[in-house]
C-alpha positions in Angstrom: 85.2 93.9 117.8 88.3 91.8 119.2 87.5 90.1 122.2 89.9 88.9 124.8 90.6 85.4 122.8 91.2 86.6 119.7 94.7 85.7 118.0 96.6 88.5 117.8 100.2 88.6 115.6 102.3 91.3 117.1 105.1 92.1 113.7 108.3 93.4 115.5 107.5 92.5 119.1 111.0 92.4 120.8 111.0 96.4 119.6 110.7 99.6 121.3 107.3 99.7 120.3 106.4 96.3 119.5 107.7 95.4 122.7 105.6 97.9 124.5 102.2 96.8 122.4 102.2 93.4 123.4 102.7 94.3 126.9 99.9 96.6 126.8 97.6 93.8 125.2 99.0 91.6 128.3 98.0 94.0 130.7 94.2 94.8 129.2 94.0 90.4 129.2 94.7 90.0 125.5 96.6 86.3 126.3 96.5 84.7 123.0 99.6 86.7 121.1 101.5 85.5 118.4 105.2 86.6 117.7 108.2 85.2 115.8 111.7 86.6 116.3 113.9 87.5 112.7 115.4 84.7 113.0 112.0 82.4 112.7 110.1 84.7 110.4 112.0 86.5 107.5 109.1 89.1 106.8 110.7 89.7 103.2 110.3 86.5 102.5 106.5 86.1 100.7 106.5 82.4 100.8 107.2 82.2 104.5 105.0 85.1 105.4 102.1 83.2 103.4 102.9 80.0 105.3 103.0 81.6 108.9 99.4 83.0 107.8 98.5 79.8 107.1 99.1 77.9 109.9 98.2 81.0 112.9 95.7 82.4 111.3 95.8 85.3 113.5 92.1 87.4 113.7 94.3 90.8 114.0 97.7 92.0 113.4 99.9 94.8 114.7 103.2 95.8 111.9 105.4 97.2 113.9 108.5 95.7 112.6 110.6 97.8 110.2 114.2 98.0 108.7 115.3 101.2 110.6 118.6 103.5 111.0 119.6 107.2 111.4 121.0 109.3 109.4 124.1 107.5 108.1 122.5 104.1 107.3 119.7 106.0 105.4 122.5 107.6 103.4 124.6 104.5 102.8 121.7 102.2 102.5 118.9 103.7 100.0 117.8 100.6 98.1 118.1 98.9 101.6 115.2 101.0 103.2 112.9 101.5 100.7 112.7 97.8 99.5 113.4 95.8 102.7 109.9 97.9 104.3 108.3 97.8 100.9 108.6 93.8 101.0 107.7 93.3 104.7 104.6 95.9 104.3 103.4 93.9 101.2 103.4 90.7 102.4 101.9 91.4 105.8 99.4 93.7 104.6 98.2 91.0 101.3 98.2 88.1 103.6 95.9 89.8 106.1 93.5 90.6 103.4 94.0 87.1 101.7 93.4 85.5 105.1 90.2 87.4 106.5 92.0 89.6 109.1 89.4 91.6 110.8 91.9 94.7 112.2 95.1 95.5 111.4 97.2 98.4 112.8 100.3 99.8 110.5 102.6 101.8 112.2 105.1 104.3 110.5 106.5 107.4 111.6 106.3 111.3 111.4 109.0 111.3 108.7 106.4 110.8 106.5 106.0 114.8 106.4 107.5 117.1 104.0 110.7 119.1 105.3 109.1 122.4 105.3 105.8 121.1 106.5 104.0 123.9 108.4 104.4 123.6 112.3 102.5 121.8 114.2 101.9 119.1 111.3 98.6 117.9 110.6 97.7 115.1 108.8 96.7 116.8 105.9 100.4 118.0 105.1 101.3 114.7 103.8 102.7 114.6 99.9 102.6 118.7 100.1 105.8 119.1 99.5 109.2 116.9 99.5 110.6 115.0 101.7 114.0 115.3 104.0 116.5 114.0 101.9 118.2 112.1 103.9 115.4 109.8 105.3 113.5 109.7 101.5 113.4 106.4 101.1 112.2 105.4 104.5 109.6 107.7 104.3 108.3 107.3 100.6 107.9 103.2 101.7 105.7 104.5 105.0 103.7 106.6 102.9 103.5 103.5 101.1 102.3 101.6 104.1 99.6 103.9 104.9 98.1 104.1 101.6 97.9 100.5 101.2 95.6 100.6 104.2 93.8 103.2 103.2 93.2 101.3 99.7 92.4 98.1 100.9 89.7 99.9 102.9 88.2 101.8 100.0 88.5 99.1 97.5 87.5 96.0 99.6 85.9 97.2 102.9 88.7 96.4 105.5 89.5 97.7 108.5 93.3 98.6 107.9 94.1 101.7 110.3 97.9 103.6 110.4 99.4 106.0 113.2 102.3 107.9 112.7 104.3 108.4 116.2 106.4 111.0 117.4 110.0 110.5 118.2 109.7 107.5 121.3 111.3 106.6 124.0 111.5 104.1 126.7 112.2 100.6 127.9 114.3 98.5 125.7 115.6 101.8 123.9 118.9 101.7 121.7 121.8 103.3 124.1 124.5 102.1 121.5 126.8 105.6 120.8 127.0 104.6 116.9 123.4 104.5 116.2 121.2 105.4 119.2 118.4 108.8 119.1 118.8 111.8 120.6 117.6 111.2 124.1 119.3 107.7 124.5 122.7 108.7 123.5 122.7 111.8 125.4 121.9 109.6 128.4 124.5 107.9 128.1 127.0 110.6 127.3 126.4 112.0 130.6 126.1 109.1 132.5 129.9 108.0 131.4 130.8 111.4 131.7 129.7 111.3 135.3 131.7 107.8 136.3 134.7 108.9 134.6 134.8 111.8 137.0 134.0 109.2 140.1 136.7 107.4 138.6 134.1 104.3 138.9 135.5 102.2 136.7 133.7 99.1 137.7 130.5 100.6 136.7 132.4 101.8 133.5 132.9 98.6 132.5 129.5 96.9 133.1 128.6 99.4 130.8 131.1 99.1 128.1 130.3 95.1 128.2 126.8 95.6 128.1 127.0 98.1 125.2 130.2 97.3 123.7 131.3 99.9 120.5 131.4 98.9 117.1 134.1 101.2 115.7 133.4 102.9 112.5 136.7 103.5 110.0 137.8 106.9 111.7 137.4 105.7 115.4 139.5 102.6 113.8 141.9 104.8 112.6 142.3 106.3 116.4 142.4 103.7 118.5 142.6 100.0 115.9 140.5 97.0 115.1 138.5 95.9 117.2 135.4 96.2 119.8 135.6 98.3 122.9 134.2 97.0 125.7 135.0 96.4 129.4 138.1 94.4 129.1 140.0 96.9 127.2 142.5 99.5 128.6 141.1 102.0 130.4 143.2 103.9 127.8 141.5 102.4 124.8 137.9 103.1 126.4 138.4 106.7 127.1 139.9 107.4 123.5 137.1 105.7 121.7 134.8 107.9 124.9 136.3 111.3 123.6 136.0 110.3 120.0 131.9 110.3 121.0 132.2 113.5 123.1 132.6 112.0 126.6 135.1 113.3 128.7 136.1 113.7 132.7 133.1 115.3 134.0 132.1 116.6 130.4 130.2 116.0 127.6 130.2 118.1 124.2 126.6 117.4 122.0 126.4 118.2 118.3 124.5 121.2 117.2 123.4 124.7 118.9 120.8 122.9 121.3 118.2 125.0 119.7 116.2 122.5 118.0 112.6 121.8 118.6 112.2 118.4 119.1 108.8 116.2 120.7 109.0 113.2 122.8 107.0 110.4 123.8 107.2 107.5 126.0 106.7 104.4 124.5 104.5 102.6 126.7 102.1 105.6 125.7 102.6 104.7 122.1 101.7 101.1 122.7 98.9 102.3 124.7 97.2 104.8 122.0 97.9 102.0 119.6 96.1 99.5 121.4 93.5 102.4 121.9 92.9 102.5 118.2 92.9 99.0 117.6 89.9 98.0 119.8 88.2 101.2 119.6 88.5 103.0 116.4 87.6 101.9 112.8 87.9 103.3 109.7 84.3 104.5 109.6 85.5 106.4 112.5 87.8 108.2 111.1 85.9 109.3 107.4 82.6 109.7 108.9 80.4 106.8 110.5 77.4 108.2 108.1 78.7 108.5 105.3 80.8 105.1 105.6 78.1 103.3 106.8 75.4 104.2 104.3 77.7 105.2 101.0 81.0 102.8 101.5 78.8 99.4 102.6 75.9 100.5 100.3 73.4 101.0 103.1 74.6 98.6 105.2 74.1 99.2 108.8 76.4 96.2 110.1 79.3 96.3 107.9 79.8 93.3 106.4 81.0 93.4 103.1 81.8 90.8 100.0 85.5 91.2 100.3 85.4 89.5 97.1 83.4 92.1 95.4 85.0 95.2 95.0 82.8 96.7 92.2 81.8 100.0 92.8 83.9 100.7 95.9 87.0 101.6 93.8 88.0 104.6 96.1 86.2 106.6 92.8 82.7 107.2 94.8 81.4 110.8 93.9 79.2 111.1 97.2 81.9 111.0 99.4 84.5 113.3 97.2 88.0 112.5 98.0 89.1 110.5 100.8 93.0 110.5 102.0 95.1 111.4 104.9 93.3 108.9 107.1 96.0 107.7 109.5 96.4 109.3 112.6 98.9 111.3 114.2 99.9 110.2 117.7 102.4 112.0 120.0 101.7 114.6 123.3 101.4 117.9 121.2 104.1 119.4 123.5 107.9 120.3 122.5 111.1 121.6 124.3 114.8 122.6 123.1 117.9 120.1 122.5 119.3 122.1 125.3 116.3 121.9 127.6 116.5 118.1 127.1 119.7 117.9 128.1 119.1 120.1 131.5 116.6 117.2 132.3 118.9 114.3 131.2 121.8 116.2 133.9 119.4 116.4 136.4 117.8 112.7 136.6 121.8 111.4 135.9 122.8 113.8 138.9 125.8 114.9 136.6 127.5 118.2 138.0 129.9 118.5 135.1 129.2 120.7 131.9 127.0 120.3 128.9 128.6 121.9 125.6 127.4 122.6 122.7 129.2 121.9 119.4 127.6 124.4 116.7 130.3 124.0 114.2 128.2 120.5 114.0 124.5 120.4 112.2 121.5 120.7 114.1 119.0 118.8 112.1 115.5 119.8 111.5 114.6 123.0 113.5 111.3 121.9 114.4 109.1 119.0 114.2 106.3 118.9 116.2 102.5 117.0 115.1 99.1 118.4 115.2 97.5 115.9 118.0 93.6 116.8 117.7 92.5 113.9 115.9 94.0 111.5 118.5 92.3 113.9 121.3 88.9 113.4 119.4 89.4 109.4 119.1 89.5 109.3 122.7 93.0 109.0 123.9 95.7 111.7 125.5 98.8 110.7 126.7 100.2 110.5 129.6 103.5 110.7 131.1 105.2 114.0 130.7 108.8 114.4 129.7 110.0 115.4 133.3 109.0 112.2 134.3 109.5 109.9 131.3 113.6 110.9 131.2 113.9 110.2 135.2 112.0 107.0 134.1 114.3 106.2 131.1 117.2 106.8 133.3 116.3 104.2 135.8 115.5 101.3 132.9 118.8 102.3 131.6 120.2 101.5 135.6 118.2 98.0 135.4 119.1 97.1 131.9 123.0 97.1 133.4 122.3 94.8 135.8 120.7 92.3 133.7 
């Protein structure tokens, strides 16, 4: 059990979720938190990541930090995400174990799930079929992740636990038009949309100076080298605007809007992860009983010779097979691309049109997770999306101003 002074490395705190988690931990009176920035802490690096354990010796540890894209980066940059995760998941996860870590919470994604996975997905559709394509490699090193936890928990008795969220979103979101998520970039869409109808071009700018675009080769092509932000043209802005679907009271979206998609707010997220990691344990999850009396060898307390790994091997006939012990975490709830959008106009206040574009691809039809093993750990979420876009909108409003 953590108590309120125990250390406490957060991996990937300046993240959406990271971000969120070590708030959380703030908030419950968790004080004594431990991050470093990219910039101070290579986690690819195994001789740095063994030297940082050395010197904070941190009781638990929250990964959260990951090399992450959409759909074009994945594509361009295979080797990229499978070995840049694999790296940063080895050498956080060995240097726990090697340094006595008492919890640690891995957190991947719901891409782990085959393509065709049967809807909603349970836990137990993992490695049933293959993969997306496009998001393989990602997806084979998070299935990674969570199988290193669950190993390190058969073979040496740790308490290693992984949850797999939803599609997030919330504070300190990515609003950039190149590589932003669904809701974000819709957000935004419409919210330019909106101003370039007002003919508000103050506001227009703060945003474009904020957020400036990185042009890709075609936008290149279209308008030249060369960032857009605030101090261009007003002509150069609304060229590089139309090139992402933006337009005078207008915005034109990708795909039918037919797509299934769930969402959940991140401070959620960071809240059901904290949940798990000073409430649930392993034994939790495969059966106190069984654990308890089988896994320890009639051990009562749980303490185990992490040295010792004889007979533990994962290979225990008693308990059969054990797998698929990470946890799903999202609301259980889903709505359409289109009905998304009807809640992004209203919380913008845009009275312009919403178009769809179905000459474009829509994605995966439907992706939605089985929740119930969450439910029965003791934790439901909490905002709704009706709320959580109004309350995305007016981060987004604050973040300008900053």
């Amino acid at each position: 059990m953590l108590s309120k002074d125990s250390k406490i490395y957060v991996a990937g705190h300046r993240g959406l979720v990271g971000s969120a988690i070590w708030n959380n931990l703030e908030a419950r009176g968790y004080h004594n938190l431990v991050g470093r920035t990219h910039h101070e802490l290579d986690l690819t690096d195994q001789v740095a990541v063994e030297r940082f354990f050395d010197e904070e010796r941190p009781d638990a540890v929250v990964l959260a930090a990951a090399f992450v894209g959409g759909i074009m980066a994945n594509s361009l940059y295979r080797a990229d995400f499978i070995m840049q995760n694999m790296k940063m998941q080895c050498n956080v996860i060995s240097n726990a174990y090697s340094h006595g870590v008492k919890k640690l919470l891995f957190l991947g994604s719901t891409c782990i799930y085959p393509k065709n996975a049967p809807q909603p997905m349970k836990e137990e559709a993992l490695l049933t079929s293959p993969l997306e394509y496009t998001n393989e490699e990602y997806a084979i090193a998070k299935i990674a992740g969570l199988k290193m936890c669950e190993s390190y928990n058969l073979q040496y008795g740790t308490n290693y636990i992984a949850v797999m969220p939803t599609n997030l979103y919330g504070p300190n979101d990515n609003f950039h038009l190149e590589n932003s998520h669904v809701m974000p970039a819709m957000m935004r869409k419409i919210y330019l949309a909106k101003l370039i109808h007002e003919g508000d071009w103050k506001r227009i700018e703060i945003d474009m100076n904020k957020r400036p675009i990185n042009p890709d080769e075609k936008l290149k092509s279209l308008i030249g080298e060369g960032n857009v932000d605030g101090n261009n043209s007003h002509e150069r802005i609304l060229k590089a605007l139309e090139f992402y679907g933006i337009y005078d009271n207008k915005v034109v979206l990708w795909g039918t809007g037919t797509p299934l998609r769930e969402f959940l707010w991140s401070e959620d997220m960071a809240d059901a992860s904290v949940h798990v990691l000073l409430n649930v344990d392993f034994k939790d999850i495969i059966g106190i009983e069984k654990y308890s009396s089988v896994f320890y060898g009639a051990s009562t307390t749980g303490d185990v010779d992490r040295n010792n790994s004889e007979g533990r091997g994962g290979a225990i006939p008693s308990l059969g097979e054990i797998r698929n012990c990470h946890i799903n975490v999202g609301t259980g709830k889903e709505l359409t691309i289109r009905e998304l959008s009807e809640l992004v106009v209203k919380a913008v206040g845009f009275e312009g049109t919403v178009e769809f574009d179905s000459s474009k691809p829509d994605g995966t039809m439907r992706k939605l997770i089985d929740v119930s093993k969450l439910h029965s750990l003791g934790w439901t979420h909490r905002v709704e999306i009706e709320d959580g876009v109004k309350m995305l909108f007016d981060w987004y409003q604050e973040s300008l101003q900053s």
